[in-house]
C-alpha positions in Angstrom: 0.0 0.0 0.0 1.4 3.5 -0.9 0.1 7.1 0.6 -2.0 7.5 -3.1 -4.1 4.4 -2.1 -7.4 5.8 -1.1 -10.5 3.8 0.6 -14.0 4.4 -1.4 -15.1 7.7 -1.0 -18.4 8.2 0.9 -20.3 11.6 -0.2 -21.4 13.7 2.7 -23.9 15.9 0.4 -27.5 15.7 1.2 -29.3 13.6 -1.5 -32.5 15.0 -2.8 -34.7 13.1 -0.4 -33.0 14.3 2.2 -33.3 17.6 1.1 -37.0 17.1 0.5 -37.2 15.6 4.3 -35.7 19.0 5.4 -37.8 21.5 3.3 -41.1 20.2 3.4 -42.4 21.8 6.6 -41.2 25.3 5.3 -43.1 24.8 2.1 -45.9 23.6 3.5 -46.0 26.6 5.7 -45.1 29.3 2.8 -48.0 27.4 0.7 -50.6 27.8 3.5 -49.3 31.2 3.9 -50.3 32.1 0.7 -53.5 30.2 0.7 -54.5 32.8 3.3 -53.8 35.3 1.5 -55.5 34.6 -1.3 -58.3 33.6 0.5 -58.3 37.0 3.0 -57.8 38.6 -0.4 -61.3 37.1 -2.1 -63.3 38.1 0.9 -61.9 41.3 0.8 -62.3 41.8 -2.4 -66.3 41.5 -2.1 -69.1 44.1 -1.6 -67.6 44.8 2.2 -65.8 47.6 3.2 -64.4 48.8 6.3 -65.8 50.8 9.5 -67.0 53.9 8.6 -67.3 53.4 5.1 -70.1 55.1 2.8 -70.0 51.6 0.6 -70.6 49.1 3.4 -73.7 47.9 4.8 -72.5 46.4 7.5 -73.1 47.0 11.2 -70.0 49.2 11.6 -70.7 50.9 7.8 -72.4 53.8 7.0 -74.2 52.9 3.4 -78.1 54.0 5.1 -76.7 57.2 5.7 -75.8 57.8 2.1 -79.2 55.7 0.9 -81.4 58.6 2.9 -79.1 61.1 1.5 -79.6 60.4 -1.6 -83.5 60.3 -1.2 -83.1 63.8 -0.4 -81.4 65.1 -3.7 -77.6 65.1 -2.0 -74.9 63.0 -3.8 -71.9 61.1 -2.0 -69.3 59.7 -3.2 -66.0 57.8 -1.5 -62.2 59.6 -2.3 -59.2 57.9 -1.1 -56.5 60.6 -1.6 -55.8 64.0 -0.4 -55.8 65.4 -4.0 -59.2 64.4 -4.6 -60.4 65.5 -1.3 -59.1 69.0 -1.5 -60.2 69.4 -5.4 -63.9 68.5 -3.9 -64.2 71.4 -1.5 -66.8 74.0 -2.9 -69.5 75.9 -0.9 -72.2 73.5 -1.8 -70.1 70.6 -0.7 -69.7 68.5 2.7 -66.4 67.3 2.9 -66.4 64.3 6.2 -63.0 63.0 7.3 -64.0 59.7 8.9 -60.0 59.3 10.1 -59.0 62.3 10.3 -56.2 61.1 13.2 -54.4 59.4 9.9 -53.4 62.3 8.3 -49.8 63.5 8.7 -49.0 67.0 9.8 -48.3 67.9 6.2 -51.8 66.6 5.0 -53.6 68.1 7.5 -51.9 71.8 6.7 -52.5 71.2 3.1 -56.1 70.3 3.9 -57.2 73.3 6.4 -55.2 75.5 3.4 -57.8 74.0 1.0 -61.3 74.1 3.5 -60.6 77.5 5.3 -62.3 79.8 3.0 -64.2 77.0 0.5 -67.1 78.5 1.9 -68.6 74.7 2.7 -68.9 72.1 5.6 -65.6 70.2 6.8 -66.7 67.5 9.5 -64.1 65.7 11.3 -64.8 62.5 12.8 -63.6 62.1 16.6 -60.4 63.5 15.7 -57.6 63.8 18.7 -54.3 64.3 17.7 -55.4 66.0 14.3 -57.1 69.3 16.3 -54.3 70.9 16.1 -53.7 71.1 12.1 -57.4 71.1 11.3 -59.2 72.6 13.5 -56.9 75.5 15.5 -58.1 76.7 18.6 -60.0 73.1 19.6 -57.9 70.7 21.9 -59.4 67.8 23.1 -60.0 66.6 26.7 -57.9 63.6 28.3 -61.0 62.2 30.0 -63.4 60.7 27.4 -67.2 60.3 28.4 -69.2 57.7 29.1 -72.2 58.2 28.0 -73.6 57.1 25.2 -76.8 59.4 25.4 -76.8 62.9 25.6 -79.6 65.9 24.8 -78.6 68.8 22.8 -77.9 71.1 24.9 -77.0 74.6 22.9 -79.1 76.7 20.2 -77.7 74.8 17.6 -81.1 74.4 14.7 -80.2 70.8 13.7 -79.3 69.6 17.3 -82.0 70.8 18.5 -84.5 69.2 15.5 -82.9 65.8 16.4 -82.7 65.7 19.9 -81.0 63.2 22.3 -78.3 61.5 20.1 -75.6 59.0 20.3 -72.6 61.2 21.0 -69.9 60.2 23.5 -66.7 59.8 22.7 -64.1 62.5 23.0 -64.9 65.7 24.7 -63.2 69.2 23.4 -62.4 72.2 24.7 -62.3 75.4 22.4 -61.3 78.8 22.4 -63.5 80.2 19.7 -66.1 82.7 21.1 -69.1 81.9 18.5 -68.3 78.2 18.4 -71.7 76.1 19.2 -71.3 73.6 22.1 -73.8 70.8 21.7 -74.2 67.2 23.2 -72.0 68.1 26.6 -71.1 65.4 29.3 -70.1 66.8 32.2 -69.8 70.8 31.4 -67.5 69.7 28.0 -69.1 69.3 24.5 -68.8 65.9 22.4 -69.8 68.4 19.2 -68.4 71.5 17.6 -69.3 73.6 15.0 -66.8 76.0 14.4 -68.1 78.6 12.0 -65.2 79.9 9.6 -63.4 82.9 10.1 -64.7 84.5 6.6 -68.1 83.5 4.4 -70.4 80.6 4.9 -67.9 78.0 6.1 -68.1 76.2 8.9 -66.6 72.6 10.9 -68.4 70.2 12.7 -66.3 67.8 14.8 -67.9 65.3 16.4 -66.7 63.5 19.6 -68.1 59.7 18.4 -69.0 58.5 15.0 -71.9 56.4 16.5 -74.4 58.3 14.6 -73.6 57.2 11.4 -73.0 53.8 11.9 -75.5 52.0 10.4 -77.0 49.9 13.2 -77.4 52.6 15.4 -78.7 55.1 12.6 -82.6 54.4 13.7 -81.8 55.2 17.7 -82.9 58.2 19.1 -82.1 61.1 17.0 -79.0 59.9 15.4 -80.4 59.9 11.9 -81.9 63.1 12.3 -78.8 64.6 13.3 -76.6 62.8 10.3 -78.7 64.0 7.8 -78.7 67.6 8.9 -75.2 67.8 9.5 -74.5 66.2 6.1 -77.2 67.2 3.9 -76.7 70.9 4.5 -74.9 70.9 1.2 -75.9 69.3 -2.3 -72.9 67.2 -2.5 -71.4 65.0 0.5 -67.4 64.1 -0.2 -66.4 61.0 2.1 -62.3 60.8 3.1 -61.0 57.8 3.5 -57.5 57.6 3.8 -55.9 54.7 1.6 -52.2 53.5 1.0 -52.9 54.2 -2.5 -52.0 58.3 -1.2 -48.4 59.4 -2.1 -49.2 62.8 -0.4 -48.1 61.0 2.9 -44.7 60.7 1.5 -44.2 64.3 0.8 -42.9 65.4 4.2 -40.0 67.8 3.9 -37.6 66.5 6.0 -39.1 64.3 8.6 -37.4 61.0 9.2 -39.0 57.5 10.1 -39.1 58.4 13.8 -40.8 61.8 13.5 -43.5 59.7 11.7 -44.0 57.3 14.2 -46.7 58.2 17.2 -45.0 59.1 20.4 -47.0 56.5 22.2 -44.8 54.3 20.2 -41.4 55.8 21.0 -42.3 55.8 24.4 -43.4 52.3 25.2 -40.3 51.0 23.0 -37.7 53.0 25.6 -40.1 51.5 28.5 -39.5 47.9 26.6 -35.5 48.3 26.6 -35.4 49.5 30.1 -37.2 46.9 31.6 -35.1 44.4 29.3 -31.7 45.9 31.0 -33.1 45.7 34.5 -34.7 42.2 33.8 -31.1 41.3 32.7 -28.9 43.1 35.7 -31.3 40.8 38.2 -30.8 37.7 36.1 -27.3 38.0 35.6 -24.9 35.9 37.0 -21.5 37.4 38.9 -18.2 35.4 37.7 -16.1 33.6 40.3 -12.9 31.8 39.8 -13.0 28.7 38.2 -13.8 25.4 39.9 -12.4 22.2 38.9 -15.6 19.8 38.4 -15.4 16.3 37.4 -17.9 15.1 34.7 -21.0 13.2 36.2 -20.3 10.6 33.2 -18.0 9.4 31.2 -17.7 10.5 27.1 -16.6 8.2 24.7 -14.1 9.6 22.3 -15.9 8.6 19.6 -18.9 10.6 20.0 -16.2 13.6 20.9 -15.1 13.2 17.8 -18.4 12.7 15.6 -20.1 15.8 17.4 -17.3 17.9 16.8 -17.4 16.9 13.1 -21.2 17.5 12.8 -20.4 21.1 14.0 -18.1 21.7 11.3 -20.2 19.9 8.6 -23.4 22.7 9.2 -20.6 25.5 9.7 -19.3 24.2 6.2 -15.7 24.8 7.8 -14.1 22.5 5.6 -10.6 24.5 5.7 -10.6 23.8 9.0 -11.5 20.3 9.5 -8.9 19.9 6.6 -6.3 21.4 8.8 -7.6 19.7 12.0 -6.9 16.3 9.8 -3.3 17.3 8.6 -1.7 18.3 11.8 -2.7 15.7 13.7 -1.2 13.1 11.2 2.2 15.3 10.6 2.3 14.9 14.9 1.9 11.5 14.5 3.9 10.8 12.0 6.5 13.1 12.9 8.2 10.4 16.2 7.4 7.2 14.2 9.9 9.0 11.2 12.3 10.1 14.1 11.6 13.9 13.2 11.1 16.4 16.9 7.4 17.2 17.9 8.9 20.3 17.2 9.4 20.3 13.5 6.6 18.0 12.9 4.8 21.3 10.9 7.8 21.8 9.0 7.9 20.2 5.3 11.6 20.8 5.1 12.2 18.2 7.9 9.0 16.0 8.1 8.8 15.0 4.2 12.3 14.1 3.6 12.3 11.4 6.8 8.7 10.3 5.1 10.1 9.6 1.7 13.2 8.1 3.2 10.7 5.7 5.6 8.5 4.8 2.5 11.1 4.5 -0.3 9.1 7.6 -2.2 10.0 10.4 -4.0 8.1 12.8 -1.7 5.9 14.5 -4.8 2.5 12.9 -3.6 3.0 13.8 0.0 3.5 17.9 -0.2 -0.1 18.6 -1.0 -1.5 15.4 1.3 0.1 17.1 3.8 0.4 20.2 3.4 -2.0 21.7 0.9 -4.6 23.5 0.0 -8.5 22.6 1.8 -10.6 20.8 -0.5 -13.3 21.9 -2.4 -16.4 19.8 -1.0 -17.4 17.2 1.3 -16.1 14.4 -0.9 -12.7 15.6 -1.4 -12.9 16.0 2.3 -13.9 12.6 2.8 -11.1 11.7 0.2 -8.3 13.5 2.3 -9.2 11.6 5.3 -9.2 8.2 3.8 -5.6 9.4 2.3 -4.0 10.4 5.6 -5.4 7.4 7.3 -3.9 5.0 4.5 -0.4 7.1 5.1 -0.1 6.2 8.5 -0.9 3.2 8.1 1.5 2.4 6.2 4.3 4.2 7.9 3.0 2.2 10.5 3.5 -1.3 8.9 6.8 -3.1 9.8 
């Protein structure tokens, strides 16, 4: 036997069924994953639409509203962008923002720019965090109310006409002189109108959008009220913000963070600061070292074949390569009568090789000494070849 004698190669390369044995769960999951999407998408996709929505008829919808609207002469129609909200505001036009907390700081300039003097009806729905940009002078109150009932209250014509009304919600303060206060719960108003500083302008912000839902549309004077606050005009304009709006990403030079609520930024610093007190009480103080025996015995074997699984799924083939080699050159190196110490040197270790084996030394530089293979087989290969060497350095 001579070093170039090699046992069969084994390949260490996942076959295809093994491959298949791996994967499957992922693509079942991706394939269910899409399956519910397509399915969320078909439902979707039907005659519903969301809360507040002047197309759906469900509970949460608000298609009777526009159905007794449109008994009454007054058209509405559903816009999904900013553009086409402020090229709708006219003085015979009722332009309702049924999320008006949605709109960025730019959007909501751009849209008070575009109702101020339009000369028709802007009504926000239970806006909060929006008062400032669209309604100036109107903050709203930290304590909600809790009722879900309330009587007019004011001088207002069409409160008054409808009487008590579903109108909870948020509760505003405001420092407009002529503003009518309607609907309030406990001294502060759940509606505003705000009449405009110049012409026949005005905005209504209500405090709850329960009055145009349609399953409470036929409770006390909730229809009543809709109609008159949104059939004052011939032509009713419903906002719905959509991600189909690019205006949202026309905003100077905000970054992502001035973007994001401050509820958000807040409760994220809350997160990391529990997270770094949860880890200072967890955490463990270093002592010296203790010498421990092992409760059981290892085999060296199973040393050796979990070491060699790690560097099969780390793909470190360099290394197990050089693992391989320097561990047969220090074997090698006493049984050739080379030092320990120059057992890594191929000016000593190969001459006292070829002189043991009778060889010319050409085959034993790059078994020793060369570059990592390429795959798993060549690995496998290597391994074969260095255990054939010794071997026969070995023999007598």
């Amino acid at each position: 036997m001579t070093a170039e004698a090699t046992l069969p190669a084994t390949s260490a390369s996942p076959t295809a069924r093994q491959l298949w044995t791996r994967s499957r769960g992922v693509l079942l999951a991706v394939v269910l994953l899409l399956a519910g999407a397509v399915v969320i998408a078909v439902v979707r996709s039907s005659a519903h639409h969301g809360r507040l929505d002047l197309r759906s008829a469900d509970p949460y919808g608000s298609h009777a509203v526009a159905a007794l609207l449109a008994e009454r002469g007054v058209s509405a129609r559903v816009v999904t962008t900013l553009d086409e909200a402020r090229a709708a505001t006219a003085p015979d036009t009722t332009l309702l923002l049924a999320a008006p907390d949605l709109l960025t700081h730019h959007q909501q300039e751009r849209l008070q720019q575009a109702t101020r003097d339009s000369g028709g009806r802007t009504v926000l729905v239970a806006p909060r965090t929006s008062l400032d940009g669209l309604v100036p002078g109107v903050s709203a109150d930290p304590a909600p109310s809790f009722e879900s009932q309330l009587a007019p209250g004011c001088a207002l014509p069409a409160a008054r006409r409808a009487g008590s009304a579903d109108l909870g919600g948020l509760r505003y303060l405001t420092t407009v002189a002529d503003a009518d206060r309607c609907y309030p719960s406990d001294g502060l108003p759940t509606l505003l109108r705000i009449p405009a500083a110049s012409g026949s302008g005005d905005t209504v912000v209500l405090g709850a959008p329960d009055i145009l839902y349609n399953s409470r549309l036929d409770k006390q004077g909730n229809a009543s009220l809709a109609l008159q606050l949104l059939g004052s005009r011939s032509h009713l304009v419903w906002y719905l913000p959509s991600l189909s709006d690019t205006s949202p990403t026309d905003s100077g030079q905000r970054s992502f963070f001035d973007l994001l609520p401050s509820g958000w930024l807040w409760g994220t610093l809350q997160l990391f600061i529990a997270a770094a007190v949860a880890a200072l009480w967890r955490a463990r103080r270093l002592g010296p070292l203790v010498h421990e025996n092992l409760p059981v015995a290892i085999r060296a074997s199973e040393t050796v074949e979990g070491r060699a699984r790690l560097y099969r799924k780390a793909r470190a083939r360099d290394r197990a390569a050089a693992a391989l080699r320097s561990t047969t050159r220090t074997r090698l190196a006493p049984l050739v009568g080379v030092p320990l110490a120059q057992a890594h040197a191929p000016e000593a270790l190969l001459p006292a090789l070829s002189a043991h084996l009778r060889d010319d030394g050409q085959s034993l530089h790059p078994l020793l000494f060369g570059p990592p293979p390429g795959d798993d087989a060549a690995l496998i290969a290597l391994a074969d070849q260095l255990d054939a060497l010794e071997r026969e350095v070995r023999r007598p």
